[in-house]
N, C-alpha and C positions, 0 to 999 in steps of 0.2 A: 265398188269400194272407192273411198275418196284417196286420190293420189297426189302428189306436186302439180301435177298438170290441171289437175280437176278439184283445187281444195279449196275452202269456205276463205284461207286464208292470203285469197288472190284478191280478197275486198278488201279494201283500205281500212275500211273500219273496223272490219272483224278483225283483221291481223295489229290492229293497236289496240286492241282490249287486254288489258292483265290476263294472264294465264286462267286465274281462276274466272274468271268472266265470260273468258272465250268458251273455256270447257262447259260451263255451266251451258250455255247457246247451243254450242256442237252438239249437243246431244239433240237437239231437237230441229235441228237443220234439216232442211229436205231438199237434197236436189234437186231441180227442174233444170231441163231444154226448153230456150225460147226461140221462138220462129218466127222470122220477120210478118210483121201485122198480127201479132198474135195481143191479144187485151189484156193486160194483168187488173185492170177494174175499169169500169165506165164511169161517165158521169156522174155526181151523186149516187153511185151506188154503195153497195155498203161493203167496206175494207175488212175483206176476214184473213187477211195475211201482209207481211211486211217484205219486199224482196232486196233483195243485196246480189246486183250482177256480180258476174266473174269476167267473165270473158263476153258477154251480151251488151249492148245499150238499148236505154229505154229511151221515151220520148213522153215528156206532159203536154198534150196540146189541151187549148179550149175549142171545145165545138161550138159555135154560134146554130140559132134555128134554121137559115140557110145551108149549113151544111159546112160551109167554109172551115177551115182549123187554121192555125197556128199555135209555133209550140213554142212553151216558155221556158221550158229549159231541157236539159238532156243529163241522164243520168246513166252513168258507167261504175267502173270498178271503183271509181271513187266513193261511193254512196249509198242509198238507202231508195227504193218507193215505195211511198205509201207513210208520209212524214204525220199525214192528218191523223193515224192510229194514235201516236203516243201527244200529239199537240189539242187533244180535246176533244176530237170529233170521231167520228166511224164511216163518214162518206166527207168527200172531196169531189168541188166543180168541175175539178180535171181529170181529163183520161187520160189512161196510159197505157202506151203500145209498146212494142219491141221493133224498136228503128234499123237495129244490126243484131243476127242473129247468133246463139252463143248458149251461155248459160250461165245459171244465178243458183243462190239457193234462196228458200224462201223460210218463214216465222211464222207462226200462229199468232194473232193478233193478242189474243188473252197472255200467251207466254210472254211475249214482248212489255205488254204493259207492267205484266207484273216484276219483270225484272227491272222496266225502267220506272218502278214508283220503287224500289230500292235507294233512286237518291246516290245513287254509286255511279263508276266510272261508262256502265252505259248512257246513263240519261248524260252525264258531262258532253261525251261524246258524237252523241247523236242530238244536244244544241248545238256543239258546236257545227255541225255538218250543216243543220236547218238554216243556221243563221250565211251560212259559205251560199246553201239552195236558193232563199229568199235573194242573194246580190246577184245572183246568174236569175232570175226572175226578172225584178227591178232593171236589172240593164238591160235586156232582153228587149223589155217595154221601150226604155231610152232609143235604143237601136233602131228599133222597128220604124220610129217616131221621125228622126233626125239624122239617119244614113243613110247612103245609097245600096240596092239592091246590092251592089259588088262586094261592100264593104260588109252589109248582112252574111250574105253567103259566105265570105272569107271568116267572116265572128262563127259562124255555124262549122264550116271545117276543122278551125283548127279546134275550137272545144271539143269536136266528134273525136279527130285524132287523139286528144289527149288521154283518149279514153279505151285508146286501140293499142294493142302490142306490136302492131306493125303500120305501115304507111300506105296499105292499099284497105279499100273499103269497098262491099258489095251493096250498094241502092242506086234506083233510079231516079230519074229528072223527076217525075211524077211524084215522089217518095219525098224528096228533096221540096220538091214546091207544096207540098202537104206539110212540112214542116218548119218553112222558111214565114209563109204563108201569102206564097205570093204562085202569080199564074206560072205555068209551066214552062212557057215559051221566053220569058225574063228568066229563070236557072236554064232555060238551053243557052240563051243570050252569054250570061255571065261565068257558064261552065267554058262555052267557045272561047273568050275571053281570056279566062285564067290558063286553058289549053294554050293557045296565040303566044300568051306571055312566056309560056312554058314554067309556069306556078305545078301545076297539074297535067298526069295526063287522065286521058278517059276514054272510057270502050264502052262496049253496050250491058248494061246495069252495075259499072266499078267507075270508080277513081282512085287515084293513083298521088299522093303527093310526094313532086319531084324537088320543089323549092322552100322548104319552110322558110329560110330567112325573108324569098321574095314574097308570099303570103304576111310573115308579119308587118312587111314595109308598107300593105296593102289594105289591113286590116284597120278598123277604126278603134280608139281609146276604149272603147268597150270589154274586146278579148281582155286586154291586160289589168282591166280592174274588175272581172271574173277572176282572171288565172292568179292575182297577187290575193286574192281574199281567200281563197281555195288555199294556196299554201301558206300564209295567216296563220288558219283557222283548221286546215285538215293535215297537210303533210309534213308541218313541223313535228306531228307527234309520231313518236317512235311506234315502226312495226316489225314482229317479228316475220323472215322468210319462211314461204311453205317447203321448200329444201328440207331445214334444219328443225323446223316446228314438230312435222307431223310425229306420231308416235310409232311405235311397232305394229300395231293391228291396222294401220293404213297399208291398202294394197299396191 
């Protein structure tokens, strides 16, 4: 049964839909457990569900034919995968993984659409989230292009955390440079680094963040025109708590 702990209305988005919007969706919510490296779609393959983490983050990378990835953006309880469902398409260039392990609930793609050709307060909602995903893309790009590995890494943390209820995180160097897109031995470099600085601490497959203000001193112009667009565009609008939301037949 869905409880405060465990409810749809731990996603940003779901918990600001109007009442009757949400309930409409609830009904057709499916819980899933995600497990880190697990796929929610491949490459061009084809999108037969939309997910909304709770407590999990995803990861968009692109696969080049080498094999190489890098990821363009990261999605948490802030958001939505699988945005190409309702923007036109049924397959997308990007994979997606589950970076931190957790849970989400997921949509039928047919459901989704047809609620968001309603022209009502989902499709509002979920441009506006598309257009917050595309600037955490775009910079992404910028980043990759124009900063130092440190200052990457540090753009990659503190997005991860924002997206975490707490300040400790379960992945490894190996995990971390699959998704930074960089060799593993530069995130051993840059983790020691932030460790020295005492930014972070870290153990074998966790990190630990001990200093956020000294990560943002650290961080490049990037994080923060991610994080100003995101609450722009996403967390100025009103949500309601899973506390006070759920109804009586929540267990």
């Amino acid at each position: 049964m869905t409880t405060p702990h465990n409810s749809p209305l731990q996603n940003h988005l779901l918990a600001s839909l109007p009442k009757a919007e949400f309930d409409r969706l609830a009904e057709h919510l499916e819980l899933v457990e995600m497990t880190v490296g697990d796929t929610l779609y491949e490459s061009h393959g084809r999108l037969k569900y939309v997910y909304f983490p709770t407590t999990a983050v995803v990861s968009l990378l692109y696969v080049l034919e080498s094999g190489d990835t890098a990821a363009i953006a990261v999605v948490g309880n802030e958001g939505v995968v699988g945005i190409a469902l309702f923007m036109g398409g049924e397959t997308t260039p990007n994979h997606a993984f589950v970076q931190l392990a957790g849970c989400g609930y997921r949509l039928k793609a047919s459901f989704l659409n047809k609620e968001f050709n309603r022209a009502g307060p989902v499709l509002r909602i979920l441009l506006r989230y598309t257009q917050a995903l595309t600037t955490q893309m775009a910079q992404t790009a910028v980043c990759n292009k124009h900063h130092t590995l440190e200052q990457q890494f540090c753009r990659w943390l503190l997005i991860t955390f924002d997206r975490l209820p707490s300040h400790d995180m379960m992945v490894t160097h190996e995990m971390i440079s699959k998704m930074v897109g960089v060799r593993r031995e530069g995130i051993t470099n840059a983790v020691g680094k932030l460790k020295r600085d005492k930014l972070i601490g870290s153990g074998r497959g966790r990190i630990v963040m001990q200093d956020r203000p000294g990560l943002e001193k650290n961080v490049c112009e990037c994080y923060d025109v991610v994080r100003k667009e995101y609450e722009r565009l996403i967390t100025d609008i009103p949500r309601r708590d899973p506390e006070h939301i759920l109804g009586p037949s929540s267990g």
